[in-house]
C-alpha positions as CSV (number, residue, x, y, z in Angstrom):
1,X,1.8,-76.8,-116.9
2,X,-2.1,-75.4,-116.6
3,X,-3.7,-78.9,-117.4
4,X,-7.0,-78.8,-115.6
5,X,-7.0,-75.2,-115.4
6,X,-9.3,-72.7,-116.5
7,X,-9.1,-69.6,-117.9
8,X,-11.1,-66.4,-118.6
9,X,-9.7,-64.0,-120.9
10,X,-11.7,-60.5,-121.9
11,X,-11.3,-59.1,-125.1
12,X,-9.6,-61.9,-126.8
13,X,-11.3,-62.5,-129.6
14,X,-8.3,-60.3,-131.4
15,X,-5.0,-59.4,-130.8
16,X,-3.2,-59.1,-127.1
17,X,-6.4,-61.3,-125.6
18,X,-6.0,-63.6,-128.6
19,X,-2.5,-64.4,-128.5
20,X,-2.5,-64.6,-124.7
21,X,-5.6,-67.2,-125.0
22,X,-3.8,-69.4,-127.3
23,X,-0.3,-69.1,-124.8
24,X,-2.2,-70.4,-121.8
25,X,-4.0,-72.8,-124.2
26,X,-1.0,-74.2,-125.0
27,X,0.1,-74.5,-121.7
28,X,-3.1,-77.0,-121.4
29,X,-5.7,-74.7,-119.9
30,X,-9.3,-74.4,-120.8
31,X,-10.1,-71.1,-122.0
32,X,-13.3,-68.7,-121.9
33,X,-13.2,-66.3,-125.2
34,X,-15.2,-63.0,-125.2
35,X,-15.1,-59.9,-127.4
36,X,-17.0,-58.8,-130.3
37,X,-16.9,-59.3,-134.0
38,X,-17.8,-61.5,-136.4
39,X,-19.9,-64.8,-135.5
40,X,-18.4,-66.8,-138.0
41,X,-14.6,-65.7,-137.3
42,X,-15.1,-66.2,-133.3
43,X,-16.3,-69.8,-134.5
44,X,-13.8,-70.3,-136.4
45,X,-11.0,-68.9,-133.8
46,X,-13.0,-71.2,-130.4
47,X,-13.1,-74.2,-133.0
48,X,-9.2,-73.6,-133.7
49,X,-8.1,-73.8,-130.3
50,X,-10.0,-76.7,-129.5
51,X,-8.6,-78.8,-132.4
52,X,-4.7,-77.1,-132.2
53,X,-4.4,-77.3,-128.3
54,X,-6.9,-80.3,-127.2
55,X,-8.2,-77.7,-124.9
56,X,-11.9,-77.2,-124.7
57,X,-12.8,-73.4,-125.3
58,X,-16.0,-71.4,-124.8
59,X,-16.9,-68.2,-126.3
60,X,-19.0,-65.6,-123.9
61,X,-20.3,-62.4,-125.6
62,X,-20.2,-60.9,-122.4
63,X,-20.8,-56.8,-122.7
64,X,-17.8,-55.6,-120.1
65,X,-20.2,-52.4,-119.2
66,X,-22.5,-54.3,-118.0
67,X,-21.6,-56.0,-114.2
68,X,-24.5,-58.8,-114.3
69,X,-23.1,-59.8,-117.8
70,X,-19.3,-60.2,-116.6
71,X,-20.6,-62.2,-114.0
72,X,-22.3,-63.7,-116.4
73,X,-19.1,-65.4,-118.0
74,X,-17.5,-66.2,-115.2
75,X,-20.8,-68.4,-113.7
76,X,-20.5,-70.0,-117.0
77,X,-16.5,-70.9,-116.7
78,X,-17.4,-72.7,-113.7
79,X,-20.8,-74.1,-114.6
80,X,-19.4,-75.3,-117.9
81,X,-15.6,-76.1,-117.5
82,X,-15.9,-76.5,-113.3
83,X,-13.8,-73.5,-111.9
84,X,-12.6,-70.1,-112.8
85,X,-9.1,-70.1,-111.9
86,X,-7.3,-67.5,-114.1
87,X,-8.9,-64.3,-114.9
88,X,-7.5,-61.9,-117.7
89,X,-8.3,-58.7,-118.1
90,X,-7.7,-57.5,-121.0
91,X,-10.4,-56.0,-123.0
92,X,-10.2,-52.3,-123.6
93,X,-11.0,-49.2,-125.8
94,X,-9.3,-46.0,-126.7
95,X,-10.1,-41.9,-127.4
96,X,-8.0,-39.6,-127.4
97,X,-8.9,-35.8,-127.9
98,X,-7.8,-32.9,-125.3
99,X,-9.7,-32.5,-122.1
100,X,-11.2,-29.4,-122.9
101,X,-13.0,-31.1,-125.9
102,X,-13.1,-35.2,-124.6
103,X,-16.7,-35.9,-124.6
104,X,-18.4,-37.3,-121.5
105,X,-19.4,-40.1,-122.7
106,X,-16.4,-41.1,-124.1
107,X,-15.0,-40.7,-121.2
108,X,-17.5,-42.7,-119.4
109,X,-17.3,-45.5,-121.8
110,X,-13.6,-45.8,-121.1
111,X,-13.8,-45.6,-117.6
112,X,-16.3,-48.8,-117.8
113,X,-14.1,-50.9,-119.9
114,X,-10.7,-49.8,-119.1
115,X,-11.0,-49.9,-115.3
116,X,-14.8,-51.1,-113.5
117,X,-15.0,-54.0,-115.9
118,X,-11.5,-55.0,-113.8
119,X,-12.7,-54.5,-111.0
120,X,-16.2,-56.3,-111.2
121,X,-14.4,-59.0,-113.3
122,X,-11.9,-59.5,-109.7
123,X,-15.1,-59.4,-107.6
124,X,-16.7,-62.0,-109.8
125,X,-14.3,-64.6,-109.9
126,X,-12.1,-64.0,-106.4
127,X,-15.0,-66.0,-104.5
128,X,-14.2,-69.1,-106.8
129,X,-10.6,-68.5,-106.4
130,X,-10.6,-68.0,-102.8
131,X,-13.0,-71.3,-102.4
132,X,-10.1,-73.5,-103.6
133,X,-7.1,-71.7,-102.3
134,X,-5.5,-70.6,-105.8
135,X,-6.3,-68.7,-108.3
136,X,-4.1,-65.9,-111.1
137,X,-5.1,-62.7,-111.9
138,X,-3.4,-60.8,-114.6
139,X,-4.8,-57.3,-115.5
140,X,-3.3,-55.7,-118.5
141,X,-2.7,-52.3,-118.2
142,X,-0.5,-50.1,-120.2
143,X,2.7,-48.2,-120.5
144,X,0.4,-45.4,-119.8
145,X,-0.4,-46.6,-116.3
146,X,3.2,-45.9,-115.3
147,X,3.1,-42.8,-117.7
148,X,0.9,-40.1,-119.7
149,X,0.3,-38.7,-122.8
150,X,-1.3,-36.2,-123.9
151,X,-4.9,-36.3,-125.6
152,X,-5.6,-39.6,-123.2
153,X,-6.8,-38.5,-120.0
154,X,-9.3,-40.9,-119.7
155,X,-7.0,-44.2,-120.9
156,X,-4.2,-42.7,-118.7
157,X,-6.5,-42.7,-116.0
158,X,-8.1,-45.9,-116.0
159,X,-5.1,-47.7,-116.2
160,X,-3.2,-45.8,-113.2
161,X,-6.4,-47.0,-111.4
162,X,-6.1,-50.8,-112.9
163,X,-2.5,-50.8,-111.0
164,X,-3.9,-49.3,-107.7
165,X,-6.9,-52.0,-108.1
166,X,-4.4,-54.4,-108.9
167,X,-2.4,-53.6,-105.8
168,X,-5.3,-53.9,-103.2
169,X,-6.5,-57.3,-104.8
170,X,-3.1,-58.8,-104.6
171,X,-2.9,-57.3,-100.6
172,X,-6.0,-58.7,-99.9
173,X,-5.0,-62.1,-100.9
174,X,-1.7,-61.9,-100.1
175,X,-1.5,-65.2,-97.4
176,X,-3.5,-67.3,-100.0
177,X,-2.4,-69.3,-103.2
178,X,-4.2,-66.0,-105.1
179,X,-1.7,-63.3,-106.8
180,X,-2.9,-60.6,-108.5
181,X,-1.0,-59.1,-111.1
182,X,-0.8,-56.1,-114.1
183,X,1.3,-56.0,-117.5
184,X,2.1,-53.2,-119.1
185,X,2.8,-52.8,-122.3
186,X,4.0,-50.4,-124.2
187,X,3.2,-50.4,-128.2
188,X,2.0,-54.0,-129.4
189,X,1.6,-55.1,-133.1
190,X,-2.0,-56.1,-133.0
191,X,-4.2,-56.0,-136.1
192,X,-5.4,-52.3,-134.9
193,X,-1.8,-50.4,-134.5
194,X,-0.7,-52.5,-138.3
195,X,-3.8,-50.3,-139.3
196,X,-2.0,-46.8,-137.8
197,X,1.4,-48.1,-139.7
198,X,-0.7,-48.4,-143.0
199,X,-2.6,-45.5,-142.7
200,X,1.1,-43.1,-141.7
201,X,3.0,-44.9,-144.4
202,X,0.1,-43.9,-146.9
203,X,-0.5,-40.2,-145.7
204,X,3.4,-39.7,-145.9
205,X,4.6,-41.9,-148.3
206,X,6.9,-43.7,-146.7
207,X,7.5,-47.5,-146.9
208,X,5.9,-49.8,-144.0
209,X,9.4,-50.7,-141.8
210,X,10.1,-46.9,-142.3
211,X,6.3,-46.2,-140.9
212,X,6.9,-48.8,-137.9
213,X,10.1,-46.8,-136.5
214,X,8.6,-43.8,-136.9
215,X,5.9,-45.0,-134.9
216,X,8.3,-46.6,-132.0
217,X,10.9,-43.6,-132.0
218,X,8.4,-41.2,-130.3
219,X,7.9,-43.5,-127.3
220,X,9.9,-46.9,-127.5
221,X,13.8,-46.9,-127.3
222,X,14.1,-50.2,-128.2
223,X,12.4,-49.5,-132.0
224,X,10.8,-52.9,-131.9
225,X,7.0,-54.1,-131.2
226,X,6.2,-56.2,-128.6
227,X,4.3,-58.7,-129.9
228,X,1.0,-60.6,-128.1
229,X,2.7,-64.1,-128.2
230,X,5.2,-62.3,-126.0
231,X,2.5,-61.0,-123.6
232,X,1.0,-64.8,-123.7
233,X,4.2,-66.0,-122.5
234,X,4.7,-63.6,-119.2
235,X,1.1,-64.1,-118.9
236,X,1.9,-68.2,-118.6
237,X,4.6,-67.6,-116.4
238,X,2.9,-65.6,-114.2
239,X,0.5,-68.7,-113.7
240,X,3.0,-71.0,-112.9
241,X,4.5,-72.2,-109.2
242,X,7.5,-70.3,-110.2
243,X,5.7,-66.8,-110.0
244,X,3.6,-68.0,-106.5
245,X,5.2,-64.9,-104.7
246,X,4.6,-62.1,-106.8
247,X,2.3,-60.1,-105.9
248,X,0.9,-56.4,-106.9
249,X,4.0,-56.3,-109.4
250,X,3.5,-54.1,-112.6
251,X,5.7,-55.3,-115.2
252,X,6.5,-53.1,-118.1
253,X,6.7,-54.6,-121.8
254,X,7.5,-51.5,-122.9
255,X,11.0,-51.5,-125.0
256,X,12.5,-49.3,-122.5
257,X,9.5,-46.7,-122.8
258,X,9.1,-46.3,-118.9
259,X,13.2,-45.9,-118.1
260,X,13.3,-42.9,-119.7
């Protein structure tokens, strides 16, 4: 369905961006990694989309605080691959503490990640988009851009401000082939949260499915994890001719955690 098509993903060299990368790989698109970690596991995760999908893939260790360097990535998308016609942004970071104590610069940090690195990310790759008349952006937000919690001003914040960002993007391309979109999801069994379940299960001792719903109950009705193949998939739809006329939408993955 995206043969021909390439796409930039943020923070993908792990969990949501990972398994949204391989979804739209599989869907035929060309895909631009970026994250940190380990040199030889990014290899081996570009290399293993390139021989699974018959896609070609690039890695871009693109710092998402710095504008010039998001740029960066996409100038190579089109250099390398010739176009930059999905963007998603996904990369982000967490800290949670109350305000009174959050530390500026944690605060800061988030800020740059969570929300400007979306915005200069749109601003990067729009003109490309806007050049051939179509183009999909997908921000992932959170759960917590519909909703707070306490301890997380700084993440509830940036990602109410991905939605209004998201909003004005998709309104200012609203007669073109562009649409502009967020996800939100609510909890998400990535590498990072099976770390939390581990860790409760341990300090309580308490079995690992009895950690999970523990986990869910405070905020999830449905008890279950979303998981990032499932994020992939809405993100792939979203790409298609089917979703040409949605526009500024915020969609909640969230097990029923924003109807309450």
């Amino acid at each position: 369905m995206l043969k021909g098509k390439v796409a930039i993903i943020t923070g993908s060299t792990s969990g949501i961006g990972l398994g949204i990368a391989r979804r739209l790989a599989a869907s035929g698109a060309n895909v631009v990694l970026n994250g940190f970690g380990d040199a030889a596991e990014i290899e081996a995760v570009r290399a293993g989309i390139e021989a699974e999908f018959a896609v070609k893939a690039l890695y871009s260790p693109a710092d998402m605080t710095k504008p010039d360097q998001i740029k960066g990535m996409v100038d190579l998308a089109v250099t390398t691959l010739g176009s930059a016609d999905i963007l998603v942004n996904n990369a982000g970071i967490q800290h949670t503490a109350p305000i009174t104590e959050f530390p500026a610069e944690r605060w800061d940090s988030v800020i740059a990640i969570n929300l400007s690195a979306v915005f200069h990310g749109m601003q990067a790759a729009l003109p490309h988009m806007q050049a051939k008349g179509w183009g999909r952006i997908v921000n992932i937000a959170s759960a917590h851009g519909l909703v707070a919690s306490v301890n997380k001003a700084a993440y509830v914040a940036a990602k109410h401000g991905v939605l209004g960002v998201t909003k004005v993007a998709a309104l200012e391309n609203a007669e073109s082939g562009i649409t502009v979109n967020a996800i939100c999801p609510g909890w998400v069994l990535t590498p990072l949260v099976q770390k939390q379940i581990d860790a409760l299960a341990a300090r309580e001792g308490i079995s690992i499915a009895e950690a999970q719903v523990k986990l869910l109950s405070e905020k999830q009705p449905s008890k279950q994890f979303t998981t990032p193949e499932q994020l992939g998939d809405l993100t792939v739809f979203l790409c298609s001719d089917a979703a040409a006329n949605i526009k500024g939408a915020s969609l909640p993955v969230d097990g029923g955690w924003t109807a309450q």
